[in-house]
mmCIF file of the protein (N, C-alpha, C, O) and its ligand, coordinates in Angstrom:
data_MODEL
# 
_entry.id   MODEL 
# 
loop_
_entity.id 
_entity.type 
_entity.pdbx_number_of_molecules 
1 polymer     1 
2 non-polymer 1 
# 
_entity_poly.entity_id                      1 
_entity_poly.type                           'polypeptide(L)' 
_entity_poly.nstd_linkage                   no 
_entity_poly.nstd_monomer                   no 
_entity_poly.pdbx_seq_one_letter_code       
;(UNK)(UNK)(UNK)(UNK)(UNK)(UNK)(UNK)(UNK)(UNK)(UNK)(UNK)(UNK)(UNK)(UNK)(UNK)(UNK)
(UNK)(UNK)(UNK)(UNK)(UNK)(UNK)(UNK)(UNK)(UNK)(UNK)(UNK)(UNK)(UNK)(UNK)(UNK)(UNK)
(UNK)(UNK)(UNK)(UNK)(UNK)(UNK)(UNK)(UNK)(UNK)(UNK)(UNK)(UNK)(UNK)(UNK)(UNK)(UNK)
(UNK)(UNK)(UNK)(UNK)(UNK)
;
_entity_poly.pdbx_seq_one_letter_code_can   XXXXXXXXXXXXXXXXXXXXXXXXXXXXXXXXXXXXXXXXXXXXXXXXXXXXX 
_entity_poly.pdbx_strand_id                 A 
# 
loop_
_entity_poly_seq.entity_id 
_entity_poly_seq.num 
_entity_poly_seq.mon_id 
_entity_poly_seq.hetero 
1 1  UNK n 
1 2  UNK n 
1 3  UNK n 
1 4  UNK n 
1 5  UNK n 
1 6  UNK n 
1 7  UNK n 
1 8  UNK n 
1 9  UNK n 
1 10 UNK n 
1 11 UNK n 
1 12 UNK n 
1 13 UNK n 
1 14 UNK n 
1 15 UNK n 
1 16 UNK n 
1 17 UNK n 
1 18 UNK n 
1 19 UNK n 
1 20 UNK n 
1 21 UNK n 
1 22 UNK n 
1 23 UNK n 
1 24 UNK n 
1 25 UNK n 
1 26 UNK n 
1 27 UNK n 
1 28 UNK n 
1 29 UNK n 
1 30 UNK n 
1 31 UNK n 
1 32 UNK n 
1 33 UNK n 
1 34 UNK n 
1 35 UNK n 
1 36 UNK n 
1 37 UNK n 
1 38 UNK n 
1 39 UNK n 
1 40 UNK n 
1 41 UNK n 
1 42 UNK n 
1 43 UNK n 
1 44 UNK n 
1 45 UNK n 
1 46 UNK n 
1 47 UNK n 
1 48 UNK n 
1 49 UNK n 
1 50 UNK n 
1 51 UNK n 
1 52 UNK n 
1 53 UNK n 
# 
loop_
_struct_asym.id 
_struct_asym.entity_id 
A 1 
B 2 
# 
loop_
_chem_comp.id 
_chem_comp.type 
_chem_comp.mon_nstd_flag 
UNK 'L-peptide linking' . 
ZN  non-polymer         . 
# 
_pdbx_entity_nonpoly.entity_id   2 
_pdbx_entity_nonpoly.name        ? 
_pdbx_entity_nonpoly.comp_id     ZN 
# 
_pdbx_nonpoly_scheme.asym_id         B 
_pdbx_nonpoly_scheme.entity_id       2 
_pdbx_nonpoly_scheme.mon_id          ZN 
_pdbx_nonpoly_scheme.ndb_seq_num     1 
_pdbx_nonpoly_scheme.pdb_seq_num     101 
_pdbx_nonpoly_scheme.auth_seq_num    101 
_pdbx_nonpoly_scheme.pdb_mon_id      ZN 
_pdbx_nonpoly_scheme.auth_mon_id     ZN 
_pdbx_nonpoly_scheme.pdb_strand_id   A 
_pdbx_nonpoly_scheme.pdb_ins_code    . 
# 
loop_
_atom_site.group_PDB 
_atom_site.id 
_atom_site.type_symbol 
_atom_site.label_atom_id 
_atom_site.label_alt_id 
_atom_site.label_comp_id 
_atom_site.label_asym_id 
_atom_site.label_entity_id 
_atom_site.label_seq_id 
_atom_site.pdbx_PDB_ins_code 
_atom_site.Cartn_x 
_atom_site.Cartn_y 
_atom_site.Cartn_z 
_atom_site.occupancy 
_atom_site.B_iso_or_equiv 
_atom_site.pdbx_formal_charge 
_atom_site.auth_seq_id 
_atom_site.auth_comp_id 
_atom_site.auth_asym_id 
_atom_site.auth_atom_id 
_atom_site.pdbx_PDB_model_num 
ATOM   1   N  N  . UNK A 1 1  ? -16.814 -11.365 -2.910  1.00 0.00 ? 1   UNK A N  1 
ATOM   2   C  CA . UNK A 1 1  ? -15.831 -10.388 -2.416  1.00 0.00 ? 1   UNK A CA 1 
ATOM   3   C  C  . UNK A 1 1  ? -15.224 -9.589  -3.554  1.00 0.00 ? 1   UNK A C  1 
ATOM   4   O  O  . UNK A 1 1  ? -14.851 -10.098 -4.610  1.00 0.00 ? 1   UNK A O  1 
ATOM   5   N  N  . UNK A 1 2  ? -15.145 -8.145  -3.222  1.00 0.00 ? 2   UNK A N  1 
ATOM   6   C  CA . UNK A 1 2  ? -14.472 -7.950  -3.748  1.00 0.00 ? 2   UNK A CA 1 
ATOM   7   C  C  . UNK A 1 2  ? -12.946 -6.936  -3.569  1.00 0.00 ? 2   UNK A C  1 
ATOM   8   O  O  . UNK A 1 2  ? -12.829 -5.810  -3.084  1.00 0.00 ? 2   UNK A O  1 
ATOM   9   N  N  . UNK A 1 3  ? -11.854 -7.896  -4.199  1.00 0.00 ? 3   UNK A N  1 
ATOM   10  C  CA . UNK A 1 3  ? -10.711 -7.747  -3.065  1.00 0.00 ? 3   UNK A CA 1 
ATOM   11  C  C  . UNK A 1 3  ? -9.512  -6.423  -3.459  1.00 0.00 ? 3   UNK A C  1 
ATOM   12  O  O  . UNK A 1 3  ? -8.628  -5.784  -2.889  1.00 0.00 ? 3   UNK A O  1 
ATOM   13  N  N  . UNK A 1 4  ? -10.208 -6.533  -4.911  1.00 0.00 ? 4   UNK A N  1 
ATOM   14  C  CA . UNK A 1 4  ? -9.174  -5.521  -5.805  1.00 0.00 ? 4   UNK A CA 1 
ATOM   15  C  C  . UNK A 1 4  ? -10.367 -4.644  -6.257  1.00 0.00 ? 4   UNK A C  1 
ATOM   16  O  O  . UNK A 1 4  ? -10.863 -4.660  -7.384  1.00 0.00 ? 4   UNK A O  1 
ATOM   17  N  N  . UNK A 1 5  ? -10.685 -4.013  -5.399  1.00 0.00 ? 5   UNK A N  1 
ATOM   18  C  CA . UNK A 1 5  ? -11.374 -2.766  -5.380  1.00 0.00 ? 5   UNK A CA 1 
ATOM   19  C  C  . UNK A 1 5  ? -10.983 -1.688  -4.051  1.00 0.00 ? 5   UNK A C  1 
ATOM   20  O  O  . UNK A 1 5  ? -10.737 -2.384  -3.067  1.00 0.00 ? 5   UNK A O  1 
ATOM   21  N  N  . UNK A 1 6  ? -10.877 -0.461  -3.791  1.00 0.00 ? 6   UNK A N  1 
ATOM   22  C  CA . UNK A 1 6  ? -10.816 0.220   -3.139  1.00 0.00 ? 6   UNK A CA 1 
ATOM   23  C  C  . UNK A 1 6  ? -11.961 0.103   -2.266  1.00 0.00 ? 6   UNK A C  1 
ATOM   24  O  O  . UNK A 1 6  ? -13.083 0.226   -2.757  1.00 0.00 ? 6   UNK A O  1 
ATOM   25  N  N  . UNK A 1 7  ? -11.783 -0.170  -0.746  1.00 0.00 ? 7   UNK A N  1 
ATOM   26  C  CA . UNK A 1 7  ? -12.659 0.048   -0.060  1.00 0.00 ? 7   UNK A CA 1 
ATOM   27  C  C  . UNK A 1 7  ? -13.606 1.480   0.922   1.00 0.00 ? 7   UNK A C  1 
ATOM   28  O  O  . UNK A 1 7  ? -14.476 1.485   1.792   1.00 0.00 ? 7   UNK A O  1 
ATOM   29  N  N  . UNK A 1 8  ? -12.596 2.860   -0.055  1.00 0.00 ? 8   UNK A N  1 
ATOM   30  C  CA . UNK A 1 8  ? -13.263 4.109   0.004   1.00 0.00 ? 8   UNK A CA 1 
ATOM   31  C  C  . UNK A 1 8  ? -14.238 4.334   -0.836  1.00 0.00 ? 8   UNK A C  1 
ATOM   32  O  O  . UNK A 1 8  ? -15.433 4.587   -0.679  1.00 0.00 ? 8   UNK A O  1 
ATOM   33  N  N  . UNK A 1 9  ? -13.182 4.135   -2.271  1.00 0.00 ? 9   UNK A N  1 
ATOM   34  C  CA . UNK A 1 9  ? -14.391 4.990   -2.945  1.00 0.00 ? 9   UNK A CA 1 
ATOM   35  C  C  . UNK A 1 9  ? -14.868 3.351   -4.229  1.00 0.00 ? 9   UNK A C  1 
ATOM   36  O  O  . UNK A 1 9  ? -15.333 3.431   -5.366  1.00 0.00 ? 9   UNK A O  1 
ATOM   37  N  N  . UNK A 1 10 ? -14.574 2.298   -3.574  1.00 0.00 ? 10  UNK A N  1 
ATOM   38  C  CA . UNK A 1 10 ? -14.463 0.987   -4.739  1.00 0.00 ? 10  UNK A CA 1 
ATOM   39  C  C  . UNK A 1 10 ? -14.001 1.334   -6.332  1.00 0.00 ? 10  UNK A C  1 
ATOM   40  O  O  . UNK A 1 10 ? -14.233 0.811   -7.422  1.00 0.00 ? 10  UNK A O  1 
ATOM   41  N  N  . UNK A 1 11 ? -13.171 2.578   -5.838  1.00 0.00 ? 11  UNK A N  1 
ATOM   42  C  CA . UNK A 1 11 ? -12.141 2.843   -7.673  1.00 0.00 ? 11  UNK A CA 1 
ATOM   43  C  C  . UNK A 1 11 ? -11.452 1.194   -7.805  1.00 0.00 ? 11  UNK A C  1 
ATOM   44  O  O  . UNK A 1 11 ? -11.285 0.376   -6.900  1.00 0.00 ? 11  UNK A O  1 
ATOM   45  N  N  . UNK A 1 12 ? -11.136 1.072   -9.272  1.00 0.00 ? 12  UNK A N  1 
ATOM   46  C  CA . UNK A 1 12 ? -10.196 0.284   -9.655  1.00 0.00 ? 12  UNK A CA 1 
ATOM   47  C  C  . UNK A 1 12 ? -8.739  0.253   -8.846  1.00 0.00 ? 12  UNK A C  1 
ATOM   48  O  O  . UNK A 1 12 ? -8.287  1.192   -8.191  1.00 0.00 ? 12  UNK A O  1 
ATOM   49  N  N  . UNK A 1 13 ? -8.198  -0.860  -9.017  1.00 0.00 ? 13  UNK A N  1 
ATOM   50  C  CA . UNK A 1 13 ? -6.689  -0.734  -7.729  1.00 0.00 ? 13  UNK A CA 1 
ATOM   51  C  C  . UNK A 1 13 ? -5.662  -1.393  -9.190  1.00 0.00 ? 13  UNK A C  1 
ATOM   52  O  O  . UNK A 1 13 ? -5.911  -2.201  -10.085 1.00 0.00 ? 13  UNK A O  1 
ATOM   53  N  N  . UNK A 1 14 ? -4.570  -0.642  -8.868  1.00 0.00 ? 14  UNK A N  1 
ATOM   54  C  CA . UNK A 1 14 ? -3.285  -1.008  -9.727  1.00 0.00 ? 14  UNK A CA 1 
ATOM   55  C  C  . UNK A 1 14 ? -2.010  -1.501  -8.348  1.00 0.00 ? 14  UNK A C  1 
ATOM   56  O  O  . UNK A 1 14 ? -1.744  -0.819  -7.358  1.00 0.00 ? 14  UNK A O  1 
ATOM   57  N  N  . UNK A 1 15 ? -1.458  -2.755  -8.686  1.00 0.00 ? 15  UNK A N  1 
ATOM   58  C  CA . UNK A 1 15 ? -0.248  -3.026  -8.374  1.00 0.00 ? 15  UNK A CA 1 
ATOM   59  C  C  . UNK A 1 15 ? 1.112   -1.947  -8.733  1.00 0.00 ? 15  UNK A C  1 
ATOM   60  O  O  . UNK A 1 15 ? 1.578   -1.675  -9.840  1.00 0.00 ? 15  UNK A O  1 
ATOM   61  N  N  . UNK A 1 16 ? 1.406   -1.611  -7.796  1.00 0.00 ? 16  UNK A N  1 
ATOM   62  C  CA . UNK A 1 16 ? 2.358   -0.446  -8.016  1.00 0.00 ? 16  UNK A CA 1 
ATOM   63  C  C  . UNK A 1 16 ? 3.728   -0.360  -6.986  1.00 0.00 ? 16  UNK A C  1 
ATOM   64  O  O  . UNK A 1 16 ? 3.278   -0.166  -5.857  1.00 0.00 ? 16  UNK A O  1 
ATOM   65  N  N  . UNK A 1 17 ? 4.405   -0.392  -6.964  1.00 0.00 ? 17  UNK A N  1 
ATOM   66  C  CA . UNK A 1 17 ? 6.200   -0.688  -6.255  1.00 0.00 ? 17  UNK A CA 1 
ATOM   67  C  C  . UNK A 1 17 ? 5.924   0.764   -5.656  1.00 0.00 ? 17  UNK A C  1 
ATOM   68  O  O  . UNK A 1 17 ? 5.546   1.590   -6.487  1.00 0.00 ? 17  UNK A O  1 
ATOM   69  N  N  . UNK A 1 18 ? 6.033   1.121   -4.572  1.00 0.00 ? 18  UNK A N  1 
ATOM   70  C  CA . UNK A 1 18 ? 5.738   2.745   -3.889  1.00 0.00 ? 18  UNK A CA 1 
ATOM   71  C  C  . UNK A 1 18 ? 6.742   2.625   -2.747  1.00 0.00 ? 18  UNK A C  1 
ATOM   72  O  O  . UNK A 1 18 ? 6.813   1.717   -1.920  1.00 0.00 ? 18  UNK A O  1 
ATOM   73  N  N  . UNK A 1 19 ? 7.530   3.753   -2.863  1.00 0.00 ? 19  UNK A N  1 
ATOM   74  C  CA . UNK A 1 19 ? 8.425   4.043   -1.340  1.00 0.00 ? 19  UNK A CA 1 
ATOM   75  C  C  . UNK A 1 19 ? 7.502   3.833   -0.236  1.00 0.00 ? 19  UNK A C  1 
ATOM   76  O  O  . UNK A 1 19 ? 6.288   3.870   -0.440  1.00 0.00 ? 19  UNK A O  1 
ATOM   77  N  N  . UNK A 1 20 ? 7.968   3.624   0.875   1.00 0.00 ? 20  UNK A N  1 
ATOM   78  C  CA . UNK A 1 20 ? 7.212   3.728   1.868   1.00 0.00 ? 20  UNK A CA 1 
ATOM   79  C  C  . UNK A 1 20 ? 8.213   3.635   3.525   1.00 0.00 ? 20  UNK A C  1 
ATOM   80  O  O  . UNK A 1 20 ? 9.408   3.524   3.796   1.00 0.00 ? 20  UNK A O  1 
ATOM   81  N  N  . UNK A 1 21 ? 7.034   3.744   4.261   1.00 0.00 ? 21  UNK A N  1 
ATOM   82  C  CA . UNK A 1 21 ? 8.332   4.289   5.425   1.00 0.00 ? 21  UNK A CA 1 
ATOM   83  C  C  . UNK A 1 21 ? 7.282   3.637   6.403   1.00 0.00 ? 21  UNK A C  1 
ATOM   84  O  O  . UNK A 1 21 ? 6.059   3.745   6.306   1.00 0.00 ? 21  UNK A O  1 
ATOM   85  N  N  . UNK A 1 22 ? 8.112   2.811   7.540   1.00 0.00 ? 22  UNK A N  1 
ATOM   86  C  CA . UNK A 1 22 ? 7.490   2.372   8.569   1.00 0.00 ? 22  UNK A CA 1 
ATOM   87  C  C  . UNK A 1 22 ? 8.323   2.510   9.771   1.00 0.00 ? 22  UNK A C  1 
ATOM   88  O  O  . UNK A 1 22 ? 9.523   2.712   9.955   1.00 0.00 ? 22  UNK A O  1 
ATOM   89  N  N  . UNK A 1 23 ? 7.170   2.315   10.631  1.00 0.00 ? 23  UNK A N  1 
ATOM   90  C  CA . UNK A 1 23 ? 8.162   2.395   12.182  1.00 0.00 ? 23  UNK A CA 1 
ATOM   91  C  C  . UNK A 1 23 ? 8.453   1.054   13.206  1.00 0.00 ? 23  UNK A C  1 
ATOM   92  O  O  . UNK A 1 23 ? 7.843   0.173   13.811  1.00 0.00 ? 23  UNK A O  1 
ATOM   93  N  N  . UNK A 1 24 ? 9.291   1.358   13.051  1.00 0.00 ? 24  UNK A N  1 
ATOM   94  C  CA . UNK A 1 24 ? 9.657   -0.207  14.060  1.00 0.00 ? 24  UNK A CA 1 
ATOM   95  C  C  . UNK A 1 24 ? 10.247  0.520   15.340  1.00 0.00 ? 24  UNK A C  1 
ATOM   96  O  O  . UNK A 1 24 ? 10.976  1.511   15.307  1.00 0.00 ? 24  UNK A O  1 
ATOM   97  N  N  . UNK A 1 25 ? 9.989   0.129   16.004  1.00 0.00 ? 25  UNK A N  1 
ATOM   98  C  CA . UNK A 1 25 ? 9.834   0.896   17.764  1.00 0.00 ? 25  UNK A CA 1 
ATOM   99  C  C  . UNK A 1 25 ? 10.380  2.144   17.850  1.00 0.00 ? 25  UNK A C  1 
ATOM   100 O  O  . UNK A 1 25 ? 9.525   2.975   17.544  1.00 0.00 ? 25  UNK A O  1 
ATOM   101 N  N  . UNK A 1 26 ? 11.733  2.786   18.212  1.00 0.00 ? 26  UNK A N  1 
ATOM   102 C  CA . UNK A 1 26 ? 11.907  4.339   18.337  1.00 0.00 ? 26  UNK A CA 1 
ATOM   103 C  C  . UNK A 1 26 ? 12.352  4.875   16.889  1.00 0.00 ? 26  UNK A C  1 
ATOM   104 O  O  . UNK A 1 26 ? 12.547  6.065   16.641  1.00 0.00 ? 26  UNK A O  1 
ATOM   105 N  N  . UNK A 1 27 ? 12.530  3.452   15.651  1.00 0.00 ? 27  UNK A N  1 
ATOM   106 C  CA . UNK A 1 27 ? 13.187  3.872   14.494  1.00 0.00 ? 27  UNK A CA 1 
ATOM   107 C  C  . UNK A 1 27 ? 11.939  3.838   13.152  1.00 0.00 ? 27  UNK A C  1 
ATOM   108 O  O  . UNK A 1 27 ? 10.890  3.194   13.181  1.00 0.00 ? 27  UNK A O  1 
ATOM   109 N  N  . UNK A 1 28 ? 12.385  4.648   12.132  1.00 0.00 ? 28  UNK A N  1 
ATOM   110 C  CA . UNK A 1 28 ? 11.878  4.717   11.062  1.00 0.00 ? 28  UNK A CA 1 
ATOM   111 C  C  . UNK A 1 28 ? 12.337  3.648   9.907   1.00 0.00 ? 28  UNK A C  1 
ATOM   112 O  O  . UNK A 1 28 ? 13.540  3.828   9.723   1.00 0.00 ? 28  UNK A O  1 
ATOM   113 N  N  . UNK A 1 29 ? 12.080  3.105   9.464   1.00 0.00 ? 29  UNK A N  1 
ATOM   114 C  CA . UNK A 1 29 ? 12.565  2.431   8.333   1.00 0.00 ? 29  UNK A CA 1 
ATOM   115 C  C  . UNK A 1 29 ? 11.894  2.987   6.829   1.00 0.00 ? 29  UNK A C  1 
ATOM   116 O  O  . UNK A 1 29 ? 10.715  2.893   6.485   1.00 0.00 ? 29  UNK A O  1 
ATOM   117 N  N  . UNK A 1 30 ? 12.854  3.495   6.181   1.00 0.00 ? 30  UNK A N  1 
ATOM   118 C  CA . UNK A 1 30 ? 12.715  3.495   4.711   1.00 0.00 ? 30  UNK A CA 1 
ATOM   119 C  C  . UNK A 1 30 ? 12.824  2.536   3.515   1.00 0.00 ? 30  UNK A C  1 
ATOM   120 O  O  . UNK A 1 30 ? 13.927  2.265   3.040   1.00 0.00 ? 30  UNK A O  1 
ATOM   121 N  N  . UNK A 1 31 ? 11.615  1.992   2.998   1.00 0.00 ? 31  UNK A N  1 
ATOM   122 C  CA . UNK A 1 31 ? 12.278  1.041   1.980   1.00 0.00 ? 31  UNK A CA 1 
ATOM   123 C  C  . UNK A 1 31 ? 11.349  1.369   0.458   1.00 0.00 ? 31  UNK A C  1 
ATOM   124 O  O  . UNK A 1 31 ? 10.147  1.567   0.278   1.00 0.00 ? 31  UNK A O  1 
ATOM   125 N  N  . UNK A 1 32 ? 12.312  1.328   -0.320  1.00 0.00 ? 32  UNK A N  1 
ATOM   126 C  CA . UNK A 1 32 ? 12.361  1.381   -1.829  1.00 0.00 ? 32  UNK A CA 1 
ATOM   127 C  C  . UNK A 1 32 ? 10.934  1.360   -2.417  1.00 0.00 ? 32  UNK A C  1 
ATOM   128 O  O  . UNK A 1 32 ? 9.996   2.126   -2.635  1.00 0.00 ? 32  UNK A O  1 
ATOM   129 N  N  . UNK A 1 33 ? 11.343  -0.153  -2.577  1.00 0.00 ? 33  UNK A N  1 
ATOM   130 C  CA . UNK A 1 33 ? 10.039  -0.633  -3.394  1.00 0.00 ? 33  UNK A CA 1 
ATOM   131 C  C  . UNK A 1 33 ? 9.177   -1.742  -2.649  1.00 0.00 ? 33  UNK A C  1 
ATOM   132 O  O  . UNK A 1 33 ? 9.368   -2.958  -2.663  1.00 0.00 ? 33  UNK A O  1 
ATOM   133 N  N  . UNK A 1 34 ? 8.088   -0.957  -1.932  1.00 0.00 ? 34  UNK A N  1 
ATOM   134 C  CA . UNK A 1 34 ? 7.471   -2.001  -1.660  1.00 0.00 ? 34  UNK A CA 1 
ATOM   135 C  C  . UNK A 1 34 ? 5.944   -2.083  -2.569  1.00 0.00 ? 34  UNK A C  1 
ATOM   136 O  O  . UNK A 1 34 ? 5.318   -1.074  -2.895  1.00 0.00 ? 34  UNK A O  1 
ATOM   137 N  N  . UNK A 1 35 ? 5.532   -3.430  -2.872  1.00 0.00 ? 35  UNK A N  1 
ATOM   138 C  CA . UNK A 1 35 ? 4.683   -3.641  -3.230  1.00 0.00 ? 35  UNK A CA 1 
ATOM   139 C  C  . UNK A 1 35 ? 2.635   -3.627  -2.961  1.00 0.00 ? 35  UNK A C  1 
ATOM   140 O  O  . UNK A 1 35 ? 1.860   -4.301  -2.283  1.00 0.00 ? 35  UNK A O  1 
ATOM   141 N  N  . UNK A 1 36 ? 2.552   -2.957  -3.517  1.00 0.00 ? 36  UNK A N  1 
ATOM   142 C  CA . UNK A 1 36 ? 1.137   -2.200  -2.928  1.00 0.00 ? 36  UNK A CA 1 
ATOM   143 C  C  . UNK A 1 36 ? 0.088   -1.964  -3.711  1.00 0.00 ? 36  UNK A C  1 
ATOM   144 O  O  . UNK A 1 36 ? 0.358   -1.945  -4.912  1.00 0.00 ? 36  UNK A O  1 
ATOM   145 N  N  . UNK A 1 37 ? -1.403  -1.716  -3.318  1.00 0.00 ? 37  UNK A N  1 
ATOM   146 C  CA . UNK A 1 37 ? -2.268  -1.611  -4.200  1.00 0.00 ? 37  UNK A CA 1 
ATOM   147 C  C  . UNK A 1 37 ? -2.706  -0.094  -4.516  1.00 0.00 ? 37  UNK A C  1 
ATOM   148 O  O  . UNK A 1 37 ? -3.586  0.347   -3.776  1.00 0.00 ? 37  UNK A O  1 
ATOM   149 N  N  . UNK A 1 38 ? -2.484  0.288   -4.962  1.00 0.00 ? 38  UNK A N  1 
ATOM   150 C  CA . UNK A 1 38 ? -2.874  2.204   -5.439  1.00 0.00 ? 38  UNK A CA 1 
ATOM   151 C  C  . UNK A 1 38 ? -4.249  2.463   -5.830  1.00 0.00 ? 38  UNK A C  1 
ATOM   152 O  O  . UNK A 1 38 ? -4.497  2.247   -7.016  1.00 0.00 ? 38  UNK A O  1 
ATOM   153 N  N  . UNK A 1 39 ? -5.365  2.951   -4.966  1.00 0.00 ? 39  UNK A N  1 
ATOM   154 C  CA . UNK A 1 39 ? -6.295  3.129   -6.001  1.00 0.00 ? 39  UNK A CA 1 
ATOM   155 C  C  . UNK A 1 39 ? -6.053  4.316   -7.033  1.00 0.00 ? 39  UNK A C  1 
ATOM   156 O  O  . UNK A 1 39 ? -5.533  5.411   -6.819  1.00 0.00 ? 39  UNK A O  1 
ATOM   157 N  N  . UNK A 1 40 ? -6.642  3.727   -8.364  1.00 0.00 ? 40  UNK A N  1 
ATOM   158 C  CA . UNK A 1 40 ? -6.649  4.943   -9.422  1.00 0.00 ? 40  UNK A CA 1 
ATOM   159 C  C  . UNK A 1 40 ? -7.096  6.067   -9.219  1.00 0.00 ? 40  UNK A C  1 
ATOM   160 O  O  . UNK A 1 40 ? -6.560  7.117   -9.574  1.00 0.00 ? 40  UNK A O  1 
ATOM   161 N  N  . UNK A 1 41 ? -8.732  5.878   -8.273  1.00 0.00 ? 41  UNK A N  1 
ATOM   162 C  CA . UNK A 1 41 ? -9.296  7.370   -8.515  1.00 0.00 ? 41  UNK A CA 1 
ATOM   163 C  C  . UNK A 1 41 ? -8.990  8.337   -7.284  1.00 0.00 ? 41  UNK A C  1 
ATOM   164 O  O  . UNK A 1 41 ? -8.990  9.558   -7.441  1.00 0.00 ? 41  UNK A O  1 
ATOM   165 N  N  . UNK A 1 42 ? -8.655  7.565   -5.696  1.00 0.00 ? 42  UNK A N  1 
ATOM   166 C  CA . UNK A 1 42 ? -8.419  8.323   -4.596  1.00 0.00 ? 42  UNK A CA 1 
ATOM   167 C  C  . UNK A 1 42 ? -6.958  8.024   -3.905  1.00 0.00 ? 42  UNK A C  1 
ATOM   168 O  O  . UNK A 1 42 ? -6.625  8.177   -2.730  1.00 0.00 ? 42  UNK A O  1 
ATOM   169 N  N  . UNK A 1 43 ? -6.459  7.712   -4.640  1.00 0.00 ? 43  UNK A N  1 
ATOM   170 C  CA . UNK A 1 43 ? -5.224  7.505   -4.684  1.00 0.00 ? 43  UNK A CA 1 
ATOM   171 C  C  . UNK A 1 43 ? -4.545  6.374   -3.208  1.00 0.00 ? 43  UNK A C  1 
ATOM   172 O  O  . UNK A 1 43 ? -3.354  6.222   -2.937  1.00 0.00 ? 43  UNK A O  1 
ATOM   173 N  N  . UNK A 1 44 ? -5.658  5.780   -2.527  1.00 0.00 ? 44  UNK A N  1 
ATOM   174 C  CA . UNK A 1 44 ? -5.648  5.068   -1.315  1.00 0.00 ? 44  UNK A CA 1 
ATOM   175 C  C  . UNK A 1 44 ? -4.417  4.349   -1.823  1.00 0.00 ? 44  UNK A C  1 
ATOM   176 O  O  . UNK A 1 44 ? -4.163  4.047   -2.989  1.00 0.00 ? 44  UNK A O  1 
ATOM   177 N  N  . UNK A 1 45 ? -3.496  4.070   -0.424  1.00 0.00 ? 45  UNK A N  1 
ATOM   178 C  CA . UNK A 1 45 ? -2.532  2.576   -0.417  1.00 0.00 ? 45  UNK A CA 1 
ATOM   179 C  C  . UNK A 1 45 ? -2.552  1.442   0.091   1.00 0.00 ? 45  UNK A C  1 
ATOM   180 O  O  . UNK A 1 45 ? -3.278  1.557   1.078   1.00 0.00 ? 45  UNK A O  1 
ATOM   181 N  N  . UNK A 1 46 ? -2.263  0.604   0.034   1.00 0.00 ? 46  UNK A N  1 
ATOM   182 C  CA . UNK A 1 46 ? -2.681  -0.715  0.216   1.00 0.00 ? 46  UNK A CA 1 
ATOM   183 C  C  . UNK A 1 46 ? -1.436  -1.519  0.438   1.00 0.00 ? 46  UNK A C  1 
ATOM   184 O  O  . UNK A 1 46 ? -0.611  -1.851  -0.413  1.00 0.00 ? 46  UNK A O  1 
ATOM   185 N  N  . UNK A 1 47 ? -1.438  -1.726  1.464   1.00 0.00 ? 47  UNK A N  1 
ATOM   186 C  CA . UNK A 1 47 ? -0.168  -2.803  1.463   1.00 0.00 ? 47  UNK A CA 1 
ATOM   187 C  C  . UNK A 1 47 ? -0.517  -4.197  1.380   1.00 0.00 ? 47  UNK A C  1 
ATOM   188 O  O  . UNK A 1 47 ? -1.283  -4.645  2.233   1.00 0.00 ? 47  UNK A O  1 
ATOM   189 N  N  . UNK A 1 48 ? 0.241   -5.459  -0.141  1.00 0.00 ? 48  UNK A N  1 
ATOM   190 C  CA . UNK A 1 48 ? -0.307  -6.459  0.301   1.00 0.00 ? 48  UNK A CA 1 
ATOM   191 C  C  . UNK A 1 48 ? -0.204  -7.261  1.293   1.00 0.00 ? 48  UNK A C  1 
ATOM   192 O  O  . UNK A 1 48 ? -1.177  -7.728  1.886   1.00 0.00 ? 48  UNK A O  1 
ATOM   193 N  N  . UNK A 1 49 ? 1.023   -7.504  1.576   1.00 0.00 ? 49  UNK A N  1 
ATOM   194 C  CA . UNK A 1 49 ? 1.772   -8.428  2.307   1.00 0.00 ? 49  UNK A CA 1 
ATOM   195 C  C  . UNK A 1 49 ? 2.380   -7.630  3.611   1.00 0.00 ? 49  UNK A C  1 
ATOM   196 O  O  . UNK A 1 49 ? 3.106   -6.656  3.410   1.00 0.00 ? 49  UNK A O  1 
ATOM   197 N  N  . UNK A 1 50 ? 2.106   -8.009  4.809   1.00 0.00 ? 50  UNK A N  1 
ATOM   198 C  CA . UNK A 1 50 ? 3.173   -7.893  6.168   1.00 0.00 ? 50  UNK A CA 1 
ATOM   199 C  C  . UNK A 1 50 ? 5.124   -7.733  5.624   1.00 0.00 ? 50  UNK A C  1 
ATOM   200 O  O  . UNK A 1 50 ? 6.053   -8.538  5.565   1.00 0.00 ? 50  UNK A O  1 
ATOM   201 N  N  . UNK A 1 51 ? 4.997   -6.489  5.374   1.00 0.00 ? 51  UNK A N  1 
ATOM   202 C  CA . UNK A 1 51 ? 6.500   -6.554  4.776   1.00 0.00 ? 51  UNK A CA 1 
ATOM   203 C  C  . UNK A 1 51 ? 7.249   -6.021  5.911   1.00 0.00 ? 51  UNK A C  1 
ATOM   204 O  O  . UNK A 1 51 ? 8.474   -6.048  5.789   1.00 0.00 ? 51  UNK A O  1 
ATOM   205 N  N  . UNK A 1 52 ? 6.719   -5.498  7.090   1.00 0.00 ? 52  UNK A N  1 
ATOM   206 C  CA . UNK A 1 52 ? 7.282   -5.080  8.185   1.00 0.00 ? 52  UNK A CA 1 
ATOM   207 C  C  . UNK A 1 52 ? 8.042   -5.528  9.412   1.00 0.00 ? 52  UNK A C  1 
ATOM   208 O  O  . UNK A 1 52 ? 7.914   -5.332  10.620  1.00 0.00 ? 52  UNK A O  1 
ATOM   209 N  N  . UNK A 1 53 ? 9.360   -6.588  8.211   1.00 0.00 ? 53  UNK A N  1 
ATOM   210 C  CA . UNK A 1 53 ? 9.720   -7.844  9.376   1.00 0.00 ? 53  UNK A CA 1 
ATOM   211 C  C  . UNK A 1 53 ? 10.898  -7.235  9.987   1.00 0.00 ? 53  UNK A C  1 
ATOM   212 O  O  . UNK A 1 53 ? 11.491  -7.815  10.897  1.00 0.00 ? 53  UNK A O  1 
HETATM 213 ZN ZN . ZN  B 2 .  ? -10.223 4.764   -3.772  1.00 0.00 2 101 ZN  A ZN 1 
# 
């Protein structure tokens, strides 16, 4: 497997803290820093973990 690779373009992936915004039923939630995988070359995001509690 390989797990820390991008599964678009298999660029290299960096751990990276990225704003991000989710929806929880009619509301938006904004949070800071969540933790995520960035690819380097296509810039894909990756969320690791179910942070959407
Ligand atoms: Zn990529």
């Amino acid at each position: 497997m390989t797990s820390d690779r991008c599964e678009f373009c298999e660029g290299e992936m960096e751990q990276r803290r990225i704003p991000a915004r989710f929806r929880c039923k009619d509301r938006t939630i904004n949070v800071e820093d969540v933790p995520a995988w960035v690819c380097m070359k296509c810039g894909a995001e990756y969320f690791d973990a179910p942070v959407y509690k």
